[in-house]
C-alpha positions in Angstrom: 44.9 -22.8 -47.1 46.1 -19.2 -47.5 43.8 -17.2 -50.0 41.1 -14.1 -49.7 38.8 -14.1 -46.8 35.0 -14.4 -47.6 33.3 -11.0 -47.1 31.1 -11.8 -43.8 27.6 -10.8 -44.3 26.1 -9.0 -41.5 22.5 -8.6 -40.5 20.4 -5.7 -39.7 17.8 -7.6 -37.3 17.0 -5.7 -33.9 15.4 -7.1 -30.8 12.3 -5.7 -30.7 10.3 -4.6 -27.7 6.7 -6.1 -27.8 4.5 -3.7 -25.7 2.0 -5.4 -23.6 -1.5 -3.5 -23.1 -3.7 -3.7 -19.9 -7.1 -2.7 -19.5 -7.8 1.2 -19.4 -8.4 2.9 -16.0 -11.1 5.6 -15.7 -10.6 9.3 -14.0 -13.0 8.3 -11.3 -11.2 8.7 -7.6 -13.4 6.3 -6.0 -11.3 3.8 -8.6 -8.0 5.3 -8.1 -8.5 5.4 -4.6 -10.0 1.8 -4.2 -6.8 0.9 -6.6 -4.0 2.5 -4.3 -5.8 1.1 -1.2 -5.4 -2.1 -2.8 -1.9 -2.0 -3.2 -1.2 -0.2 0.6 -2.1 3.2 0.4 -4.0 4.0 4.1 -7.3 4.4 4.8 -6.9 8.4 5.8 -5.2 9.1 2.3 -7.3 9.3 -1.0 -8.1 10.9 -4.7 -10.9 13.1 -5.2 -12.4 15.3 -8.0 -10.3 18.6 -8.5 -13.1 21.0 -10.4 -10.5 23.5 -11.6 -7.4 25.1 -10.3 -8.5 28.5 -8.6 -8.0 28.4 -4.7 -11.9 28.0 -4.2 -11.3 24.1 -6.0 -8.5 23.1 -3.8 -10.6 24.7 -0.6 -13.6 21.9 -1.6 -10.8 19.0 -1.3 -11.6 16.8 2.1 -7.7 17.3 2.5 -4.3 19.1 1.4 -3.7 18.6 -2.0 -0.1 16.7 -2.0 -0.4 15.8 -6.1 -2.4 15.8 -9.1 -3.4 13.0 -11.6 -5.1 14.6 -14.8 -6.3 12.6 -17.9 -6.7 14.4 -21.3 -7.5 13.5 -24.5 -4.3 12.9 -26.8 -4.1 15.1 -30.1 -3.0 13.9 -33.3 0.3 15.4 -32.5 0.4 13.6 -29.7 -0.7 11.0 -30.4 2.2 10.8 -33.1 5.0 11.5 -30.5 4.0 8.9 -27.8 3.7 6.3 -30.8 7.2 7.3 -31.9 9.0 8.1 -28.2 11.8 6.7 -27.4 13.8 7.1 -23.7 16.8 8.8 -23.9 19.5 7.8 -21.8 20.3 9.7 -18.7 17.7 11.9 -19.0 16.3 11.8 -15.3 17.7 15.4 -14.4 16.6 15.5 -10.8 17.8 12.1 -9.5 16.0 12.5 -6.0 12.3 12.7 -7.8 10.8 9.1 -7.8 9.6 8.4 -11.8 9.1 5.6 -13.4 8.6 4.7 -17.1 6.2 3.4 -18.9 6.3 0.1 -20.9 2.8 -1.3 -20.7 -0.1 0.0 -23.0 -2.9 1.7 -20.9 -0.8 1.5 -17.9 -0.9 5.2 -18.1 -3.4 5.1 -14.8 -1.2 3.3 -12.5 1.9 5.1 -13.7 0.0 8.2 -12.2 -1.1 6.9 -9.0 2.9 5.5 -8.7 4.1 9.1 -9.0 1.7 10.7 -7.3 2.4 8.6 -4.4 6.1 7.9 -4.8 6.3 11.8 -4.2 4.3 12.0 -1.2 5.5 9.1 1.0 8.7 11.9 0.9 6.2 13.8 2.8 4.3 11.3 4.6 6.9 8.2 5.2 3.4 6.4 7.4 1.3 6.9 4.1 1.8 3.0 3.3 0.8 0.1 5.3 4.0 -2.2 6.3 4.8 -5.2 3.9 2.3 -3.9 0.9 3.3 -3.7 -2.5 3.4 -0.1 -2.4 6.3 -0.2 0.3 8.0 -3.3 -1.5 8.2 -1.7 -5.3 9.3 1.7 -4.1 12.1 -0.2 -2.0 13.2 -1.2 -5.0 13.0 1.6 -6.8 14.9 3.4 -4.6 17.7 5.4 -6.3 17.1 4.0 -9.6 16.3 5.8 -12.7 12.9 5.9 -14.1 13.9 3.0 -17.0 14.9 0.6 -14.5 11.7 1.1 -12.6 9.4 0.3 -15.8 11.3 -2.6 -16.3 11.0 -3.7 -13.0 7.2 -2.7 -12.9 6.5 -4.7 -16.5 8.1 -7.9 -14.6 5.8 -7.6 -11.6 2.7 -10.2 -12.2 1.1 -8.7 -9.1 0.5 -5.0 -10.2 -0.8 -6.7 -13.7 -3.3 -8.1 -11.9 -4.4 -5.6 -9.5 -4.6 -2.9 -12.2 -6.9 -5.9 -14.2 -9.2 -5.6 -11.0 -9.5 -2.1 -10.8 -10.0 -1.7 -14.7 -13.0 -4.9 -14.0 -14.7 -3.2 -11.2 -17.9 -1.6 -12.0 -16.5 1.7 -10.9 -14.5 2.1 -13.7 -17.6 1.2 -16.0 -17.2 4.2 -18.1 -13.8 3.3 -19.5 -14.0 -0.4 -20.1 -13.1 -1.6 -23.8 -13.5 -4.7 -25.6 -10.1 -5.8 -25.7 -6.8 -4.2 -24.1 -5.9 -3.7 -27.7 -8.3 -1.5 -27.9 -7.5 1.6 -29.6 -7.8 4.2 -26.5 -7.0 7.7 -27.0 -7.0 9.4 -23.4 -3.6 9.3 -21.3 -2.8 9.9 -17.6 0.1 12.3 -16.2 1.0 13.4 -12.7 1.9 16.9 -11.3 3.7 16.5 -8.5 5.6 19.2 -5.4 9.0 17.7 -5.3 11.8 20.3 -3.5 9.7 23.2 -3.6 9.0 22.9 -7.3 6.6 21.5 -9.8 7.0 18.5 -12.0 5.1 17.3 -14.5 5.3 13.3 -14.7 4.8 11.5 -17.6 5.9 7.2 -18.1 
């Protein structure tokens, strides 16, 4: 019958993104580097302590330094702005730089070794050992932007479990917690040479 039409009511509800939380990783490099070997990272390649960042510190390496993976402690400030960050959409300016973002809690670890690395097998294309997961996930990474590779890191049960390991082993003593829930208030980022330039890289 012909007459007014209902006003429909309409709902605010969002799908929400639960974040997941692994197990904290130390700054130790015999972790990171038992971690990356793990995943395919060969035996001539590894982490080790960088004391500071005059030229003396890079001249104690056992190597050339292709990357750096630094953990500080996060401010209230922030603290507040990771809590509250939210991507942006198109923002990965320099297409041709691996990145990846970060959707995990304390994932923060292996999202540094992943850019550390991702930028140097540019350099080094024999730095990972044929059929690893290193040389599967950065295939299919490759020309994606840096959501698409969090998503498709957060679906990968494999790198969940290694990272578990690593966090475990009694290496990594120092930064083991109770629970991944854990409140934890240190955070990883990468400085990487990409072009001739610096970038700092943060999930």
């Amino acid at each position: 019958r012909w007459g007014k039409k209902k006003k429909q009511r309409t709902s605010n509800t969002k799908l929400q993104h639960t974040m997941v939380n692994w197990f904290p990783l130390e700054s130790n490099p015999e972790v990171l580097t038992t971690y990356s070997r793990s995943l395919g990272l060969k035996s001539n390649y590894q982490y080790a302590d960088l004391i500071a960042l005059e030229p003396w510190a890079f001249d104690m390496l056992p190597g050339k330094c292709e990357a750096v993976v630094f953990l500080y402690s996060l401010s209230p400030v922030q603290r507040a702005y990771h809590d509250s960050f939210i991507p942006c959409e198109g923002r990965d300016s320099t297409p041709s730089l691996f990145r990846v973002q970060q959707n995990v809690g304390n994932a923060c670890g292996t999202i540094g070794v992943l850019h550390s690395i991702g930028s140097m097998r540019e350099k080094y294309p024999d730095c990972l050992d044929e059929g690893s997961w290193f040389e599967s996930f950065y295939s299919k990474c490759e020309g994606k932007a840096g959501a698409e590779n969090g998503a498709t890191l957060e679906a990968d049960n494999e790198i969940e479990g290694k990272h578990t390991s690593a966090a475990n082993s009694e290496a990594n003593s120092s930064a083991q917690v109770e629970s991944a829930d854990s409140n934890v208030n240190e955070h990883f980022v990468a400085f990487v040479e990409h072009n001739g330039g610096v970038y700092e890289m943060d999930g």
